[in-house]
PLY file of the C-alpha trace (Angstrom):
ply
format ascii 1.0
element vertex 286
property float x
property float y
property float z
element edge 285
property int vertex1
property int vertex2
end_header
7.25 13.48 -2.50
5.26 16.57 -1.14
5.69 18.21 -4.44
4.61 15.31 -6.10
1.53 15.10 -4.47
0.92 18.80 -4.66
1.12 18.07 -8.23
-1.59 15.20 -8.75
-4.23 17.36 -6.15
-3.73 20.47 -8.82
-4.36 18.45 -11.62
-7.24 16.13 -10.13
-8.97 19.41 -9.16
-8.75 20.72 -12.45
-9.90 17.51 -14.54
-12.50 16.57 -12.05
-13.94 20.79 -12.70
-13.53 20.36 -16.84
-14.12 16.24 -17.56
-17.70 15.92 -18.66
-18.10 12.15 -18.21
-19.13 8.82 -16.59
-17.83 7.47 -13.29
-17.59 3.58 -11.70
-17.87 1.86 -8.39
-17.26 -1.64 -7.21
-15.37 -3.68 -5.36
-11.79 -4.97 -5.12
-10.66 -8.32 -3.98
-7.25 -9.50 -3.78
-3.95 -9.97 -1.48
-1.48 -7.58 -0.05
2.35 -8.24 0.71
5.29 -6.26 1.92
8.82 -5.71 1.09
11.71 -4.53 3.48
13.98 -5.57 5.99
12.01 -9.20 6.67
11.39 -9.79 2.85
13.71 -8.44 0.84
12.77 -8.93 -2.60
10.42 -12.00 -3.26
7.17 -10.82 -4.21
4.02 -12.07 -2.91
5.75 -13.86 -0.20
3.73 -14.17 2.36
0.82 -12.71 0.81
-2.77 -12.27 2.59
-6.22 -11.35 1.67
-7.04 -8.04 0.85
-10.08 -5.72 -0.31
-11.86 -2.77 -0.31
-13.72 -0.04 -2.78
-12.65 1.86 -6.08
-14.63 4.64 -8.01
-13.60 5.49 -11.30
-13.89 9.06 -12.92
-13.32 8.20 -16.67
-12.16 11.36 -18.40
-12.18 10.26 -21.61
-10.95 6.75 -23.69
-7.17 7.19 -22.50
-7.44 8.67 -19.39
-9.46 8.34 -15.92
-8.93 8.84 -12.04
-9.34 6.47 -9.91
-9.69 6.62 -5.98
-9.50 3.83 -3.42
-10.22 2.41 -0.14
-8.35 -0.82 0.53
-7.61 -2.97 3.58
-4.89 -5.51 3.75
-2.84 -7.40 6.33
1.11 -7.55 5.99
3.81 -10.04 7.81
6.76 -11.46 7.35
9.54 -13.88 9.14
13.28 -14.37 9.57
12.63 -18.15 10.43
11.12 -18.45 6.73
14.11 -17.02 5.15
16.88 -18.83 3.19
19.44 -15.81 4.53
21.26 -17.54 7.27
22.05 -14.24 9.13
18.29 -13.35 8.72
17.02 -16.70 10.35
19.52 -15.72 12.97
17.90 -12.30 13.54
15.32 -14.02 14.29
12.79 -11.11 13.89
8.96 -11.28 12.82
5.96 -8.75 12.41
2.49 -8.42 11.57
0.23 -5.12 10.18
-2.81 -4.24 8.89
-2.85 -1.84 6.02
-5.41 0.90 5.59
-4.99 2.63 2.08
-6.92 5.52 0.98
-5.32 6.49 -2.35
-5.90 8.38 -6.06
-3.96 7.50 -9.18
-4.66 8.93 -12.60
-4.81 6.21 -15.17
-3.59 5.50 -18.91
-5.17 2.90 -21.04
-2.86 2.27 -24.01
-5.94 1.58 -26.18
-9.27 3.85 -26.57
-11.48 2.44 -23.79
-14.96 3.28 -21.97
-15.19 6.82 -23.27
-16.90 9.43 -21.26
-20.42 8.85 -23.04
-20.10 5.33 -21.26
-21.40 3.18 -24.10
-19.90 -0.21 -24.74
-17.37 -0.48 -27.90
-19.09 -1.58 -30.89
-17.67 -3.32 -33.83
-15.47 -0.89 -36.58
-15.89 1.60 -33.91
-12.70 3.46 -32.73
-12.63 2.16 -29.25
-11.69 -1.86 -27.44
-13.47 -3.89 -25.06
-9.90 -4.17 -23.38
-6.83 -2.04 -22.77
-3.60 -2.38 -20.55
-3.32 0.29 -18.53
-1.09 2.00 -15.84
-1.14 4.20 -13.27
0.58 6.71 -10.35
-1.27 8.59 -7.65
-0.86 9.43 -3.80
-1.78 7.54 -1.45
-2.64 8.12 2.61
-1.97 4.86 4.88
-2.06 3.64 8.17
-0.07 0.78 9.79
0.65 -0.86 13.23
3.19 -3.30 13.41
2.72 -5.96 16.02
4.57 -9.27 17.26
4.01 -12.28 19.54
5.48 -12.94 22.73
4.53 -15.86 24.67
1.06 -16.47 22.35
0.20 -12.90 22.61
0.68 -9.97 19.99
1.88 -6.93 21.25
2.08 -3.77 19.07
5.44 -2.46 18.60
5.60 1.14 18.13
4.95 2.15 21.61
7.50 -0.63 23.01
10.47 1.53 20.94
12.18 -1.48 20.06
15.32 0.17 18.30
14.94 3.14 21.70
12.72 5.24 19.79
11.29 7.31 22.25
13.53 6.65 25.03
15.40 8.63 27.43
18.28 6.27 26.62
18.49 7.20 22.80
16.96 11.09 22.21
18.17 10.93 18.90
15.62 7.97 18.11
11.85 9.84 17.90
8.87 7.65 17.59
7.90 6.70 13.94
4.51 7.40 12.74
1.64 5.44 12.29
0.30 6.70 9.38
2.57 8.89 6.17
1.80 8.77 2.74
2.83 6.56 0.07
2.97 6.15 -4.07
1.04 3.73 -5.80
2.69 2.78 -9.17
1.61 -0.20 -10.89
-0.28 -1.61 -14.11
-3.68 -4.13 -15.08
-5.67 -4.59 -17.95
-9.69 -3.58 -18.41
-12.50 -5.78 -19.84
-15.73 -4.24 -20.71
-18.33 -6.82 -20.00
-21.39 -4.71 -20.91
-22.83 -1.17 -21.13
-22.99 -1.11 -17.28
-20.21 -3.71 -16.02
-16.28 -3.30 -16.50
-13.69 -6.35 -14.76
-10.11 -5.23 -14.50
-7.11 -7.11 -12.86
-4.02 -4.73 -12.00
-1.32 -5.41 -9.46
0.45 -1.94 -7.73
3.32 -1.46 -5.19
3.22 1.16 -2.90
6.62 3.41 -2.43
6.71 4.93 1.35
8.52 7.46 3.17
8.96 5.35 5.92
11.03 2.18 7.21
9.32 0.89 9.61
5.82 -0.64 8.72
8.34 -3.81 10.15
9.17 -1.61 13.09
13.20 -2.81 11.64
15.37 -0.02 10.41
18.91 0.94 12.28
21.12 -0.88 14.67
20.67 -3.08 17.90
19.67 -0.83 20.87
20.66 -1.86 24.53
17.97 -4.65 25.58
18.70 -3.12 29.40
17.56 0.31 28.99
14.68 -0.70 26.93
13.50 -2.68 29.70
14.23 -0.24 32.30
12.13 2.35 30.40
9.22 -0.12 28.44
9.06 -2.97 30.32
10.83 -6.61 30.21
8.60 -7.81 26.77
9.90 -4.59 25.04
13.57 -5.42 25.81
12.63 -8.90 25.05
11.27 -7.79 21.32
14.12 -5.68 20.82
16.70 -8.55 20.15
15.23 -12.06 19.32
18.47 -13.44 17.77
18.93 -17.18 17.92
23.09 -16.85 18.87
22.43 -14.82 22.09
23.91 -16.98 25.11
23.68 -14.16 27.93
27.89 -13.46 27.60
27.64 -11.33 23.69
25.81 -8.59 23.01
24.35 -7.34 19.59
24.50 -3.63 20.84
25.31 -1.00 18.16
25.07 -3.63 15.31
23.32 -3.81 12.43
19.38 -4.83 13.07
17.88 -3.27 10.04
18.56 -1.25 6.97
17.86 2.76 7.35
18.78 3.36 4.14
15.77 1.22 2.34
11.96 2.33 2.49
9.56 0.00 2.94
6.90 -1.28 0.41
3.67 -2.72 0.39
1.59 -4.25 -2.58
-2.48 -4.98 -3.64
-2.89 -7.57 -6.87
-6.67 -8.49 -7.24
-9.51 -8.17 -9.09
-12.12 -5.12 -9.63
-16.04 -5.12 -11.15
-17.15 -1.78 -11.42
-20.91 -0.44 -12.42
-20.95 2.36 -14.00
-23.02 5.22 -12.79
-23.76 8.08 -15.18
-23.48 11.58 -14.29
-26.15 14.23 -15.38
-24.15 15.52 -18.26
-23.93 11.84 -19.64
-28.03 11.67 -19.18
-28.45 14.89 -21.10
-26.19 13.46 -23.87
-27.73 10.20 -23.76
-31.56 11.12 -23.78
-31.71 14.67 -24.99
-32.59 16.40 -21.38
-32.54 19.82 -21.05
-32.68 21.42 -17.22
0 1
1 2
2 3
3 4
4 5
5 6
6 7
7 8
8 9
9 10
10 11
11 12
12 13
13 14
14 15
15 16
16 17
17 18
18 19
19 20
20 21
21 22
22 23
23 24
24 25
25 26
26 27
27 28
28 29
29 30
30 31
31 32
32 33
33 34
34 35
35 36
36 37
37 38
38 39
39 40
40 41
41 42
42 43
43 44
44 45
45 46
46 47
47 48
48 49
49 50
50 51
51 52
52 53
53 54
54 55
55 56
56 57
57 58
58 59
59 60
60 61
61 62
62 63
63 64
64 65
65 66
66 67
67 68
68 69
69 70
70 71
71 72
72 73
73 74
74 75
75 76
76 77
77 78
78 79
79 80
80 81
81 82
82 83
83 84
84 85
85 86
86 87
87 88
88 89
89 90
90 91
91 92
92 93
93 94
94 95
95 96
96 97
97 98
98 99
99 100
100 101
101 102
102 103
103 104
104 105
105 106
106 107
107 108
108 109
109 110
110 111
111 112
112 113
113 114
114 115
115 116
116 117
117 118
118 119
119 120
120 121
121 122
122 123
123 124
124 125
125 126
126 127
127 128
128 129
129 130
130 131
131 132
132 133
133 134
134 135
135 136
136 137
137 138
138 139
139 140
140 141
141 142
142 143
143 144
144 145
145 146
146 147
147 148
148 149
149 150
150 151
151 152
152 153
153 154
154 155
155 156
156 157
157 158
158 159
159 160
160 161
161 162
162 163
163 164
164 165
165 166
166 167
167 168
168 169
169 170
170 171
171 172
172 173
173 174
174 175
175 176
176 177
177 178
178 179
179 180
180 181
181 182
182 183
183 184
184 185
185 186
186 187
187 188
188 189
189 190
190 191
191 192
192 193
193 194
194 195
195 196
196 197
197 198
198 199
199 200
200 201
201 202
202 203
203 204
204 205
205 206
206 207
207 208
208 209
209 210
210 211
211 212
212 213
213 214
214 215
215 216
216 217
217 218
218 219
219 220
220 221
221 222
222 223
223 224
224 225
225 226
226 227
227 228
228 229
229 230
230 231
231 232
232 233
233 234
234 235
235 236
236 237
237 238
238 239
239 240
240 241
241 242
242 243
243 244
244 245
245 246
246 247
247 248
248 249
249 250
250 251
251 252
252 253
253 254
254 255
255 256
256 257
257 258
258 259
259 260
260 261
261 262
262 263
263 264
264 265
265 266
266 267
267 268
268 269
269 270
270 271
271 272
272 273
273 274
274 275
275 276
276 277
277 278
278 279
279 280
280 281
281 282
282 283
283 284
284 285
């Protein structure tokens, strides 16, 4: 992944020194959802409001760069799950998202060159095009679940023994890594100055714990003894525990899954035109 993104900054650099063309801004409205441990594979379960800001560096009619500043909440449930042994677990979370990413884009058809002017009829160029995209992405989570009526973040409570003297192997996870944003939409040029697009994109992470769930059962005890009664409480939630078995040592999450997390919504941009496109446009010379 670090080459990867050492990849896209070289080539961003470069096209944003050579492109000679028009750039976007305008909002984004939509929902975010998450996929892992709590929701394995049903997408947008549990889906909540999202939105944020895009500006969009179009490069020419195929390609343009994109960069973002979403906001988003994730959760998910056991109790909601048709998996008996996850309804057993018994495990929930909650997150806001915080996504500051840039993704190159490809529209399959010639779209919003760099001049900016809308496509006219017989002219080589649509007023739509499917398009796709990668890029990097910074994030920031906090994972957080309710005891009693009250939410309690989870990170710090080391729920699996992160951070404990109990289990030194287990380090505390970070609260913020970097993701990549894959996905695809489709652009609609409304006029000269507007464009609407609608694209949906997961996010691939390096980590597994945006639902603070990823190895085994640690010892509720310790946890307590070291983070207080709620954390040992938090630790192990199953519905089968009647004070004689223990889930110690078993299986609470799986380590050998990332996490994901998703935005599907809606953009209007406004196009903004740089200097060079105002010297193209009405013959200005500096």
């Amino acid at each position: 992944m670090r080459a990867l993104f050492s990849i896209l900054l070289f080539y961003i650099a470069a096209v944003q020194v050579t492109a000679q063309g028009v750039s976007e801004v305008g909002p984004f409205a939509g929902v975010s959802y998450y996929l892992g441990d709590l929701n394995l594979n049903k997408h947008f379960f549990f889906s909540k409001p999202a939105g944020g800001i895009v500006h969009r560096y179009i490069l020419n009619s195929h390609y343009a760069i994109k960069n973002s500043f979403l906001y988003g909440t994730l959760e998910a449930y056991d109790s909601k799950s048709n998996n008996a042994v996850q309804v057993n677990r018994n495990l929930h979370f909650r997150s806001s998202i915080i996504d500051i990413a840039t993704e190159i884009e490809f529209n399959f058809l010639p779209f919003d060159g760099p001049v900016g002017d809308r496509a006219k009829a017989g002219s080589d160029q649509y007023y739509f095009s499917p398009y796709v995209f990668i890029g990097i992405s910074l994030f920031s989570f906090n994972p957080q679940a309710n005891y009693n009526g009250t939410w309690f973040d989870l990170q710090p409570l080391g729920t699996e023994g992160q951070g404990t003297i109990a289990y030194q192997d287990r380090k505390k996870y970070s609260l913020s890594t970097i993701s990549v944003p894959i996905g695809a939409g489709i652009k609609y040029d409304i006029n000269n100055k507007m464009n609407f697009a609608f694209e949906w994109g997961i996010r691939m992470t390096n980590t597994d714990y945006i639902d603070d769930v990823s190895t085994t059962y640690a010892n509720p005890v310790a946890i307590s003894a070291e983070k207080g009664i709620i954390a040992g409480h938090l630790s192990d939630q199953s519905l089968d525990l009647d004070g004689k078995s223990s889930n110690i040592g078993r299986q609470r999450g799986n380590s050998k899954n990332n996490d994901f997390y998703a935005f599907a919504g809606v953009m209007l941009t406004f196009k903004l035109a740089t200097q060079y496109t105002k010297q193209r446009c009405y013959g200005v010379n500096n």
